[in-house]
LUMTIKOL-235329 format. One line per field, with one value per residue (C-alpha): residue number from 1; residue in three letters; z, x, y. Coordinates in nm, 3 decimals, decimal comma. Example, Ala and Ser with C-alpha at 12.3 -4.5 7.8 and 13.67 -1.06 7.14 Angstrom:
2
n	[1|2]
res	[ALA|SER]
up	[0,780|0,714]
east	[1,230|1,367]
north	[-0,450|-0,106]
//
This chain:
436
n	[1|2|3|4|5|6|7|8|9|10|11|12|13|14|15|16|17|18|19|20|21|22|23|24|25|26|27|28|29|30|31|32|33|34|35|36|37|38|39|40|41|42|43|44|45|46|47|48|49|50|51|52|53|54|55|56|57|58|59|60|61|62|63|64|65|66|67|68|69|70|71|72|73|74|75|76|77|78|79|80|81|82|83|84|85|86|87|88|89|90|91|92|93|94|95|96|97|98|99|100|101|102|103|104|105|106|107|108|109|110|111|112|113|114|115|116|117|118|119|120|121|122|123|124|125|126|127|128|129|130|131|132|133|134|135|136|137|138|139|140|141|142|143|144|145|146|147|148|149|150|151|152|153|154|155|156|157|158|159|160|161|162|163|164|165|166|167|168|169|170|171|172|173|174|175|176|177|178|179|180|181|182|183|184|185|186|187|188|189|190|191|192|193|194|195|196|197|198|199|200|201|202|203|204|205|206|207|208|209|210|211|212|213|214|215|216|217|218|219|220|221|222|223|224|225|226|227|228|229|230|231|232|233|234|235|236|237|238|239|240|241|242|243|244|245|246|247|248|249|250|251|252|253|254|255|256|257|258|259|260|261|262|263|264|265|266|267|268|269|270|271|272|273|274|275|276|277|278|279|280|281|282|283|284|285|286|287|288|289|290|291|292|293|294|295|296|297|298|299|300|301|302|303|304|305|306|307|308|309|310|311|312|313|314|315|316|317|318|319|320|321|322|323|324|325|326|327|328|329|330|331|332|333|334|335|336|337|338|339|340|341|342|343|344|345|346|347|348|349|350|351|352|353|354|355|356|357|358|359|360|361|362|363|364|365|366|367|368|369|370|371|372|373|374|375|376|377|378|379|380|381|382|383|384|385|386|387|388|389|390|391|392|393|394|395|396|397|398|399|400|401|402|403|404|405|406|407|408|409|410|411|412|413|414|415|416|417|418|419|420|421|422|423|424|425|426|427|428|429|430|431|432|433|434|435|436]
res	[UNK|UNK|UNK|UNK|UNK|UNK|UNK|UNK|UNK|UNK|UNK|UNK|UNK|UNK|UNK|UNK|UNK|UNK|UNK|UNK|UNK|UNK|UNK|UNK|UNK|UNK|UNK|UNK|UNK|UNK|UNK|UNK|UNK|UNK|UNK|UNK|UNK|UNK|UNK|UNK|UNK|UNK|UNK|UNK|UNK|UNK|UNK|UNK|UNK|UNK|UNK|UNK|UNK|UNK|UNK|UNK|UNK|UNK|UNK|UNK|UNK|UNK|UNK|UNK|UNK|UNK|UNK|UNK|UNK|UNK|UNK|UNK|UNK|UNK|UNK|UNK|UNK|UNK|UNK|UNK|UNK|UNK|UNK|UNK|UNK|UNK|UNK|UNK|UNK|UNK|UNK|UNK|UNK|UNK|UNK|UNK|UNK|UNK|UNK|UNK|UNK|UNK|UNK|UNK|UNK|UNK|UNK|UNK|UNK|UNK|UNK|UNK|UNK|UNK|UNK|UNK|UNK|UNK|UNK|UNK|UNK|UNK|UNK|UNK|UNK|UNK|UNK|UNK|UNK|UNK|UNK|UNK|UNK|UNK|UNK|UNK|UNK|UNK|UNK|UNK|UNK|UNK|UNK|UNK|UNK|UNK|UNK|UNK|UNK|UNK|UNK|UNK|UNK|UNK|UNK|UNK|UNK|UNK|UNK|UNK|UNK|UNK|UNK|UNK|UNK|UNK|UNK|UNK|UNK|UNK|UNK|UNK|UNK|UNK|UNK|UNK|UNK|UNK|UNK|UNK|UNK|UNK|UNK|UNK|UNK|UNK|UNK|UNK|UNK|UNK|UNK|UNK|UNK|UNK|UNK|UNK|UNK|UNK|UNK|UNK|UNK|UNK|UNK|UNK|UNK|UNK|UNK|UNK|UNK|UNK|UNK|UNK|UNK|UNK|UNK|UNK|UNK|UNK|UNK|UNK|UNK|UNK|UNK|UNK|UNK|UNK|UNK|UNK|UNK|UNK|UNK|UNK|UNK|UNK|UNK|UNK|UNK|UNK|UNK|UNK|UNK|UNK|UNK|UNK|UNK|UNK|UNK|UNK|UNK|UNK|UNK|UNK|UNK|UNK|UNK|UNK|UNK|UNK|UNK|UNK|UNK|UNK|UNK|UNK|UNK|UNK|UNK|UNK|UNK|UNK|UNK|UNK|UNK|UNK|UNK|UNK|UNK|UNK|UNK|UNK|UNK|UNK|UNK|UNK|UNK|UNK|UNK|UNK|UNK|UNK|UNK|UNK|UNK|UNK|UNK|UNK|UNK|UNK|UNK|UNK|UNK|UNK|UNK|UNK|UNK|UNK|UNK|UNK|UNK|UNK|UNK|UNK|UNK|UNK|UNK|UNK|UNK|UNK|UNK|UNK|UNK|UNK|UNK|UNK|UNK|UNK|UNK|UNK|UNK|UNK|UNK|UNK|UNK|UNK|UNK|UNK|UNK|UNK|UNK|UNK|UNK|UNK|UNK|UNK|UNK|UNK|UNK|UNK|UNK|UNK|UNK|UNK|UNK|UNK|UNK|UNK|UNK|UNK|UNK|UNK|UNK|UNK|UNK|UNK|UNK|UNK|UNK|UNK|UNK|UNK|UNK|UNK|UNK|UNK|UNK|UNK|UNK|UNK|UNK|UNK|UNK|UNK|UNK|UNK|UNK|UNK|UNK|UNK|UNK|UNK|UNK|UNK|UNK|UNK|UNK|UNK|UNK|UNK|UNK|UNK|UNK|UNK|UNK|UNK|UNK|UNK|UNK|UNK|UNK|UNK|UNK|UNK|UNK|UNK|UNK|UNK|UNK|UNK|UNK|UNK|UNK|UNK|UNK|UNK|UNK|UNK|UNK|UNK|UNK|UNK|UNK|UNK|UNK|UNK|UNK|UNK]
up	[1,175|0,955|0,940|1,155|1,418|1,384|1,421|1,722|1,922|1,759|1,870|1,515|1,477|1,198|0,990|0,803|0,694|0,283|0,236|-0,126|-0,246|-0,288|-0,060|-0,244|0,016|0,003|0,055|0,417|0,477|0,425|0,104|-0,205|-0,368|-0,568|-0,743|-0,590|-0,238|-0,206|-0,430|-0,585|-0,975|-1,143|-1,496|-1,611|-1,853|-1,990|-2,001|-2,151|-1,986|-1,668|-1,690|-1,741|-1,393|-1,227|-1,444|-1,291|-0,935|-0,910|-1,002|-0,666|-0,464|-0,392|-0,329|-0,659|-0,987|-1,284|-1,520|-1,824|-1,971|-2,259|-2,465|-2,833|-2,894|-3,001|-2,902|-2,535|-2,461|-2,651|-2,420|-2,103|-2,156|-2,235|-1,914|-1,702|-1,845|-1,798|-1,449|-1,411|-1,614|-1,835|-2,086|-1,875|-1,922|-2,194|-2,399|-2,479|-2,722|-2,586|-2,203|-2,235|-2,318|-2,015|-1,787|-1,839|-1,707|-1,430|-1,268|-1,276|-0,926|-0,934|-1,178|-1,254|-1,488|-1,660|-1,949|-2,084|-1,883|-2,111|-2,083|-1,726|-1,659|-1,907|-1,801|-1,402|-1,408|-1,632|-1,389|-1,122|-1,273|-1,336|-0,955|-1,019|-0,732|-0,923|-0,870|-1,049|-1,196|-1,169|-1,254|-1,208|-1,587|-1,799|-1,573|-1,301|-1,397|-1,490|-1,144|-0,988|-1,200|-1,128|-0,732|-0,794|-0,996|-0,746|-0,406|-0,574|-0,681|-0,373|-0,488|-0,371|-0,515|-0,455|-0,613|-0,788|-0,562|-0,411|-0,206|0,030|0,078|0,153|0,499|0,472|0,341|0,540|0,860|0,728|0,736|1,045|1,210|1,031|1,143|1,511|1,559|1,582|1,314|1,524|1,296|0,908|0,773|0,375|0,184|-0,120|-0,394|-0,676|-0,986|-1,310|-1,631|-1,970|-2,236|-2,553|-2,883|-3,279|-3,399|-3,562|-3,906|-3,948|-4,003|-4,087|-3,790|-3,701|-3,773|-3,481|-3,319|-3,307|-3,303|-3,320|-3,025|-2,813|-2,922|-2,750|-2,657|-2,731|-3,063|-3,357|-3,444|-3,740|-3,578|-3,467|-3,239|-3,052|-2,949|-2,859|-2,602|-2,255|-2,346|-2,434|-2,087|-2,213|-2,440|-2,342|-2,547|-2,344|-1,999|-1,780|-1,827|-1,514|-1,301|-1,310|-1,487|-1,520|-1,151|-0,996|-0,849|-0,660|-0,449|-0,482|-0,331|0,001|0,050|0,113|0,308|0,518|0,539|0,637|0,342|0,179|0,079|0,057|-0,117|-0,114|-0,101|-0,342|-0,657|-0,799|-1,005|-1,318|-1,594|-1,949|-2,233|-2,523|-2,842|-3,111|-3,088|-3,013|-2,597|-2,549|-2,165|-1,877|-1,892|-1,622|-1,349|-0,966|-0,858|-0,483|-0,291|-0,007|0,274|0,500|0,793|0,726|0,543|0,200|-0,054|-0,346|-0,616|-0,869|-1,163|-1,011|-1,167|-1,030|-0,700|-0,691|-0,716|-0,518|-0,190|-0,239|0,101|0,189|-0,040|-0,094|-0,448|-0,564|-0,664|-0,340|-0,068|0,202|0,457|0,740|1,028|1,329|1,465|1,209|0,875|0,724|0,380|0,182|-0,164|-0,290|-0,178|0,147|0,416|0,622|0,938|1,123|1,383|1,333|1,596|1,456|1,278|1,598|1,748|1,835|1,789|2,143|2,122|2,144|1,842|1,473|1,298|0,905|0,831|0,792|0,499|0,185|-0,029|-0,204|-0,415|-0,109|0,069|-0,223|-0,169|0,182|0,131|-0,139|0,113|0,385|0,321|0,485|0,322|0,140|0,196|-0,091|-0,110|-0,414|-0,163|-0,146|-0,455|-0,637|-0,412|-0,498|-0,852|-0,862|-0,674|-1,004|-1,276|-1,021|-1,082|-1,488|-1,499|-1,269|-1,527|-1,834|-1,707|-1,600|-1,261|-0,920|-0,880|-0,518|-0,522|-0,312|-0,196|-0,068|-0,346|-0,599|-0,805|-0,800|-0,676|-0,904|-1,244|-1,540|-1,738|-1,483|-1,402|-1,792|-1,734|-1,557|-1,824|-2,141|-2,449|-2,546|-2,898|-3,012|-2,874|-2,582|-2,303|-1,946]
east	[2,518|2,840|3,006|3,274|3,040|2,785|3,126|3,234|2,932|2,837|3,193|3,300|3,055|2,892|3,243|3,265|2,926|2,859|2,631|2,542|2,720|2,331|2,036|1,731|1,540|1,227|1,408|1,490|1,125|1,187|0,996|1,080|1,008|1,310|1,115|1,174|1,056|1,010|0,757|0,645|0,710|0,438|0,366|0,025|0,050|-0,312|-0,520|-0,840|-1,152|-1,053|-0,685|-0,829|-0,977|-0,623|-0,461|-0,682|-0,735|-0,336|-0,333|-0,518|-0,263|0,015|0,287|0,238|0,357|0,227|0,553|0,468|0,128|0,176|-0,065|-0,133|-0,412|-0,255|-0,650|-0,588|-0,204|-0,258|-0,544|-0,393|-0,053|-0,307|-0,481|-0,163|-0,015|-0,306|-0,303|0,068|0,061|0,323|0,443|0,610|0,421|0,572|0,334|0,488|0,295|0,591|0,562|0,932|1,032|0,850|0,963|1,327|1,312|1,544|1,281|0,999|0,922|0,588|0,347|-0,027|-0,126|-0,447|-0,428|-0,609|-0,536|-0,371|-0,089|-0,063|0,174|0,384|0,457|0,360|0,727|0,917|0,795|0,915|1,256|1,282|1,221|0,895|0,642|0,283|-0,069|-0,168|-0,566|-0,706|-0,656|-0,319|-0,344|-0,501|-0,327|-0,229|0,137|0,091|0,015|0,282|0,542|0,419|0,458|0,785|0,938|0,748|0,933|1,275|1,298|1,160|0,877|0,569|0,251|-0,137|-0,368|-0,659|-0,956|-1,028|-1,318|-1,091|-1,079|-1,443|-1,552|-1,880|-1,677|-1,394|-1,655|-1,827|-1,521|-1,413|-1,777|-1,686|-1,327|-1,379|-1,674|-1,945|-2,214|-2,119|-1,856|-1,879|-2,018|-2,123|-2,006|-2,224|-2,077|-2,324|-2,133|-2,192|-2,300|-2,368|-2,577|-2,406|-2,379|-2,307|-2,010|-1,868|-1,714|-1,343|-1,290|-1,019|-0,816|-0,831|-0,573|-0,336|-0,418|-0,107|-0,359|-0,107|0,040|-0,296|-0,315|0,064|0,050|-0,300|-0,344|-0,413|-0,774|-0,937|-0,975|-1,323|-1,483|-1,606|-1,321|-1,100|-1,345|-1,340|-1,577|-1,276|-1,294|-1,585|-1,395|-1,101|-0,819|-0,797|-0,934|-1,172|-1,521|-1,710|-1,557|-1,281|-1,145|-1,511|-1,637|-1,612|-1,227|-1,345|-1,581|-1,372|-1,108|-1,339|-1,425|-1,063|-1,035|-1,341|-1,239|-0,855|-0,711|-0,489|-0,180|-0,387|-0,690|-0,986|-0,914|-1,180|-1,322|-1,676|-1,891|-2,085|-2,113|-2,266|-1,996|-2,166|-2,116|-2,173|-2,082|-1,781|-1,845|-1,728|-1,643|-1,916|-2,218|-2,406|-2,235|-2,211|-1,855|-1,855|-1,489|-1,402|-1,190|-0,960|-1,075|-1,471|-1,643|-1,724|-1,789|-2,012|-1,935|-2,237|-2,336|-2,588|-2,902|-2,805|-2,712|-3,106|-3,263|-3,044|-3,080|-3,386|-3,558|-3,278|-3,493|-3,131|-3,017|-2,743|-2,435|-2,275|-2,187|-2,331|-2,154|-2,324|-2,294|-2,367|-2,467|-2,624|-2,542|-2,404|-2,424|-2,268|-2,219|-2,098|-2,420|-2,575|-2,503|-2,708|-2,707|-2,936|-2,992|-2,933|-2,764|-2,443|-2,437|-2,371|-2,134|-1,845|-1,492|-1,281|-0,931|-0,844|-1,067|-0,915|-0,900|-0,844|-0,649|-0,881|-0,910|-1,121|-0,917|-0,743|-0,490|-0,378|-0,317|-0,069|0,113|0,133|0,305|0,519|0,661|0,666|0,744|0,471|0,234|-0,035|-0,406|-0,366|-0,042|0,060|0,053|-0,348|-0,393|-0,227|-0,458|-0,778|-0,667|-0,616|-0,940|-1,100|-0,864|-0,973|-1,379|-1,277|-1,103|-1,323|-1,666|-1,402|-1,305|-1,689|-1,606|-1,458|-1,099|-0,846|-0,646|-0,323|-0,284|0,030|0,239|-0,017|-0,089|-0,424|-0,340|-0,264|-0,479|-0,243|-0,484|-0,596|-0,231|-0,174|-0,476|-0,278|-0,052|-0,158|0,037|0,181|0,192|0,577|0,797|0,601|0,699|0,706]
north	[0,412|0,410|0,045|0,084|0,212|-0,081|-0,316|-0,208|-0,221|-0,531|-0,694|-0,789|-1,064|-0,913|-0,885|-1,208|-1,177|-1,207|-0,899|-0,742|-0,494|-0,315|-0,400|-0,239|-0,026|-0,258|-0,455|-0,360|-0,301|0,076|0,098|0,270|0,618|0,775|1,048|1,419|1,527|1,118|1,065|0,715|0,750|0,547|0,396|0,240|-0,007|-0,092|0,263|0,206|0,121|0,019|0,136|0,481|0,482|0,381|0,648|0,937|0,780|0,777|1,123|1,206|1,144|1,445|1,201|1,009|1,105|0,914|0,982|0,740|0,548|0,264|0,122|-0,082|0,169|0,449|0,681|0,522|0,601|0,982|1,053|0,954|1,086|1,435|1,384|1,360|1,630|1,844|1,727|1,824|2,126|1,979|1,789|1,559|1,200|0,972|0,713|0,408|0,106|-0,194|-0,218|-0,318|0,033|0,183|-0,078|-0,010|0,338|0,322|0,624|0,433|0,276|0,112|0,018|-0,042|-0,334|-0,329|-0,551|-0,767|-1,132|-1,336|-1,030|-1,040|-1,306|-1,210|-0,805|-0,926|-1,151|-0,871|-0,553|-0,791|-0,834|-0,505|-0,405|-0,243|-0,267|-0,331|-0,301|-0,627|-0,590|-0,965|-1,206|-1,348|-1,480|-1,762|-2,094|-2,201|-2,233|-1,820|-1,739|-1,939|-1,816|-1,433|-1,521|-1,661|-1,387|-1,106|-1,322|-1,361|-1,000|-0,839|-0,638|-0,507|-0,684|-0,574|-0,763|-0,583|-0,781|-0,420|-0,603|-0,657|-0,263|-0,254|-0,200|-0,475|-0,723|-0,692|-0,653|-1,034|-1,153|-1,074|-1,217|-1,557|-1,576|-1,445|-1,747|-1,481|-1,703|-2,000|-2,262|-2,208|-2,458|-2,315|-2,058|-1,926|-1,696|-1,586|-1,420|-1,285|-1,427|-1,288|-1,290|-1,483|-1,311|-1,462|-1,497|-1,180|-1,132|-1,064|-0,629|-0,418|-0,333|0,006|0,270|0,309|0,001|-0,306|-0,579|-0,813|-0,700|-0,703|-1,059|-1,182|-1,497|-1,611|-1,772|-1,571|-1,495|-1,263|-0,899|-0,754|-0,528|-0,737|-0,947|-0,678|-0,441|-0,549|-0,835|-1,024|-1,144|-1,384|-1,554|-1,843|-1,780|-1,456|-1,549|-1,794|-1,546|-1,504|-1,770|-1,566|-1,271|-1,077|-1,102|-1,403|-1,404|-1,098|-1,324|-1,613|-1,408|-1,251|-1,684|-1,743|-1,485|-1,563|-1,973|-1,867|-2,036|-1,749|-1,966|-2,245|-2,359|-2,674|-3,034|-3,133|-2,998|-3,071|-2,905|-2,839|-2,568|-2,496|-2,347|-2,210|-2,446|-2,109|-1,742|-1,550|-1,639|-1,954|-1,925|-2,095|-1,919|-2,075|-2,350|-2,446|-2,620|-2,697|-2,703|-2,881|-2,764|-2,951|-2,798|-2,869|-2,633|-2,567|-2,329|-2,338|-2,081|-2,001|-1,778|-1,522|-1,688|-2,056|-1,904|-1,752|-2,046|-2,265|-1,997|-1,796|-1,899|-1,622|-1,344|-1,196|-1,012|-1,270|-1,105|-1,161|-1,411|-1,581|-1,754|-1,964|-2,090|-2,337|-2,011|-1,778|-1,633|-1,329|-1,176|-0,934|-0,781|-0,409|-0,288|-0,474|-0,612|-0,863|-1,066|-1,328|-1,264|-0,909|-0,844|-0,959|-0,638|-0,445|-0,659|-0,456|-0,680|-0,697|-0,675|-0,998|-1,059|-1,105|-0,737|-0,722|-0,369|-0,080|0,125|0,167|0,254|-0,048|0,142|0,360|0,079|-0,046|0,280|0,251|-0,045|0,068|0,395|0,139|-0,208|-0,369|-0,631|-0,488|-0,621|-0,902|-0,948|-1,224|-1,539|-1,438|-1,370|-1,715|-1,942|-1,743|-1,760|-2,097|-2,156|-2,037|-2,238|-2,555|-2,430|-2,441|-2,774|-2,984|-2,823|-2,896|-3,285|-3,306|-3,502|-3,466|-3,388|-3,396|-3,131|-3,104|-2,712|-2,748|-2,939|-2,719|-3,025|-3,289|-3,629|-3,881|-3,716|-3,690|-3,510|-3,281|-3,183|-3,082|-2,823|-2,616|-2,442|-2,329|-2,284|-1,906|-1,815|-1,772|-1,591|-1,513|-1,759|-1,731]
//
């Protein structure tokens, strides 16, 4: 409808209004795609390991076209930017090393970021500013403060935001969910999440860094440490200048994550923190290795998060392999994990959900649903809101084992109540110039 059009039939009340000279199209809940025949122009920033994977699963998709890659290793951006454009048939795909460069292509309409965590935060808020939509690996960063700042920047600027806890996407744990929040295992009472662990190693001795690889880049923010191997493969997830281990970052947000979900607190978060864990005094892991840190919710129940081998002894009358959750009720009990799914009584698991009953969205497919939303302007499955209270769920886990006793926590004003040194746990210094 042209504007003088819309005035008349609207009687001319719409005339004095102040409107922006530009309304971005997500903005209107119309989505955004501004590559040719409508197609969402990507860039994947982080493709080794995992970002390798998002590089070739984006590929799959006709209406997608992955225009640039960037990475410090100079092996990882050269052999995606040579998978893409054998893909393409082309020569098309740039390789950046500076996400900065890539980011301030005007083409570029969404982005995947696969970095290493103590990056997140840092190219999460610029993408934002830059009006790139993102699918955002977990976690949201090393603090609490990093998260918040991510969801700010992502709300003021408009963009679309999935978070990278594809569980979500998976039919048995959206299906558990669903029982729990419907009343179908009675009112949950526990929730039980067993994680990962690892096994520590020695400390390492300083090596050359390789040819081709900006190691001071990969290093950002987090203070400066001798280069090895070690350090710098994905097991950098075990160690805390780069992220929280297996409470977090490794495995145990993706659990953490299905919990909220299952309790109904995405936006929120526990009232009470408690818990214990055992950090490694020698070796290059210095993360927890081994804890249990119970939560407390305002509306009754509780959830008790656990490496795998804790969670085994602490619930093996269930006879239940322990990298998963269970969740029970006044009523029954359900568990789940990436392979099973189980139910007492069984029946549960044939229960078919009325329509009056709760429904998650259907899918499977966790970075389709991202691109749904980016074409569409809906809210993905984990939108940012979701994803900064499960986040901070698992900074809350690492202070309370850090402080060693119980700690209130206030998940509406985001802070604990009245605990100084608890409330300076929850930023972490950047090394210069980085800053949020």
């Amino acid at each position: 409808m042209k504007r003088r059009q819309f005035l008349k039939q609207t009687g001319g009340w719409a005339a004095g209004l102040a409107l922006p000279s530009f309304i971005p199209a997500h903005a209107m809940g119309r989505g955004c795609a501004s590559g040719p025949n409508g197609r969402i122009v990507m860039g994947c920033i982080g493709v080794g390991s995992m970002g390798s994977g998002h590089v070739r699963s984006f590929l799959g998709y006709d209406f997608v076209h992955v225009a640039a890659v960037c990475d410090v290793r100079r092996e990882h951006r050269e052999r995606a930017r040579e998978t893409v454009n054998r893909h393409y048939g082309d020569e098309g795909c740039k390789a950046y090393s500076d996400f900065r460069e890539l980011l301030a292509r005007p083409d570029i309409d969404a982005v995947c970021i696969a970095v290493p965590d103590h990056w997140h935060a840092i190219i999460g808020i610029e993408a934002a500013r830059r009006g790139k939509h993102m699918y955002y690996e977990k976690p949201m960063g090393r603090s609490i403060a990093e998260a918040r700042a991510v969801r700010e920047a992502v709300k003021g600027h408009g963009v679309v935001f999935q978070f990278g806890t594809q569980q979500r996407s998976d039919k048995r744990f959206r299906f558990a969910c669903e029982l729990v929040r419907n009343g179908k295992i009675g009112v949950l009472k526990t929730v039980m999440a067993g994680s990962a662990d690892y096994k520590p190693i020695p400390d390492q001795p300083e090596q050359p860094v390789p040819e081709g690889f900006d190691y001071d880049a990969w290093l950002g923010p987090a203070p400066w440490a001798p280069y090895t191997a070690e350090r710098c493969t994905r097991n950098w997830t075990l160690i805390y200048d780069y992220s929280l281990g297996c409470v977090s970052g490794a495995w145990g947000i993706h659990h953490v994550d299905i919990a909220q979900w299952a309790i109904g607190a995405d936006g929120t978060g526990p009232v009470r923190v408690e818990g214990t864990g055992f950090f490694p005094s020698r070796g290059l892991y210095d993360t927890a290795l081994s804890w249990e840190v119970e939560h407390a919710y305002a509306c009754g129940a509780r959830m008790i998060h656990m490496d795998m081998h804790t969670a085994l002894k602490r619930a093996d009358q269930f006879k239940l392999g322990w990298m998963g959750i269970l969740f029970l009720g006044t009523e029954g009990w359900v568990y789940t994990s990436r392979e099973f799914l189980a139910a007492y009584p069984e029946s549960l698991l044939k229960i078919q959900l009325g329509a009056s009953d709760l429904r998650f969205p259907s899918g499977g497919d966790h970075r389709g649903d991202f691109l749904e939303a980016v074409r569409t302007g809906r809210r993905p499955v984990c939108p940012v809101e979701s994803a900064v209270s499960s986040d901070t769920v698992c900074h809350l886990d690492d202070i309370a084992m850090r402080l060693r006793r119980p700690l209130t926590w206030d998940p509406v004003r985001e802070t604990f109540r009245d605990d100084g040194e608890a409330d300076r746990m929850m930023a972490r210094p950047m090394r210069s110039p980085w800053r949020l």
